[in-house]
N, C-alpha and C positions, 0 to 999 in steps of 0.2 A: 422538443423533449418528449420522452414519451413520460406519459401521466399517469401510467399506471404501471411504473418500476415502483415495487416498495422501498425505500432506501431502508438498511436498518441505522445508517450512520452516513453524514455527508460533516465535511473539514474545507476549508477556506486553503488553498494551497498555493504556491505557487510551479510554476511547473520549468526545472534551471536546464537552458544550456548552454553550454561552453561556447559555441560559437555564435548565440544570438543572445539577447537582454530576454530575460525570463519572465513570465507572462502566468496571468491569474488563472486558476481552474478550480472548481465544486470538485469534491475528489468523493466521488458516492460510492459508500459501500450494501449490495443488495445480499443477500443469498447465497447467489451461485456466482456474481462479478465483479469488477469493479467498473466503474462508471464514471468517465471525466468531463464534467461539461464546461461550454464557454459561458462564465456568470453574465457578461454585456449583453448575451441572448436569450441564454438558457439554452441552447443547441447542446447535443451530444456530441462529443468530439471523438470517444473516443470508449471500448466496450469491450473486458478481457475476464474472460471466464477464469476461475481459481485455477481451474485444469492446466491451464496455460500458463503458470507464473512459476517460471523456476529456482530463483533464489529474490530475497527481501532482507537487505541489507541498511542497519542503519550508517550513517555518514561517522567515522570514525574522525572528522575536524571539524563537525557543527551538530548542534546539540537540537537542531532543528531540519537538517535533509536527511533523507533516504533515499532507495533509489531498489528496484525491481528489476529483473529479464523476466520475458514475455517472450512467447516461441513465436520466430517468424519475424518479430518486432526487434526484440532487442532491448538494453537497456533501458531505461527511464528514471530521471532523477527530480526530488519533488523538495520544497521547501515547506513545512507547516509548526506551525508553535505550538500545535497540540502531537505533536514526533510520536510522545509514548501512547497517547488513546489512540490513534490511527493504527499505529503499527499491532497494537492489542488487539483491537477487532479486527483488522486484515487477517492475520495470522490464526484467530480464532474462528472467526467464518470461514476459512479457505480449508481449516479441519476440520469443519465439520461437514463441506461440502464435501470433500476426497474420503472423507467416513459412507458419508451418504450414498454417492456413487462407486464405491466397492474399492477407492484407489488406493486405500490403506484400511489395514484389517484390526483397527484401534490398539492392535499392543505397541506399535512403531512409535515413536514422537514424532514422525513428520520429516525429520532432519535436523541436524547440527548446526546451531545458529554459536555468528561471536559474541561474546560478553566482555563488558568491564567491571568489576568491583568498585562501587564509590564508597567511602567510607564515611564515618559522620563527620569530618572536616571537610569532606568535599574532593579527596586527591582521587587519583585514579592508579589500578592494579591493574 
């Protein structure tokens, strides 16, 4: 691993797919990336600048996956019990890297994300 990524946030994840049994990953967030490492080793597995993340979807049948596209890459779908602080900083650092490097000219919001209403009994709108 390299030792001198600042993380500003790292989450205990797992990382789901459909056609294999789903397997643990550090899900680190720095600055300018995100950063997936194998926890058994600490190795980097995996290294995707904000630039490159095209939509960040939460899982609208579990209240713990999301899942990313990544240019080049493609999809990636992730399992964590902390959903909403992950998804909070992701989406907060990646505007303010695309601020930073000139990709949005701060009046945009970034893009159109879905929402559900929960209400104080708990149902869904």
């Amino acid at each position: 691993m390299d030792l001198k990524t600042d993380f500003i946030a790292k989450f205990q994840t797992r990382k789901v797919r459909s056609w294999r049994s789903s397997y643990k990953r550090v899900f680190g967030l720095t600055k300018s990336e995100i950063v997936t490492i194998d926890p058994s080793d600490f190795s980097v597995t995996n290294r995707f600048s904000y630039a490159s993340i095209r939509h960040v979807r939460p899982s609208e049948t579990s209240d713990e996956e999301f899942s990313f596209d990544v240019d080049g890459v493609g999809a990636m779908q992730f399992r964590c019990a902390f959903r909403g602080h992950l998804l909070t900083e992701l989406l907060r650092l990646r505007a303010f890297y695309l601020l930073e490097m000139g990709a949005v000219d701060g009046s945009s919001t970034g893009g159109l994300f879905q929402a559900r209403k929960h209400d104080h009994s708990g149902s869904r709108r």
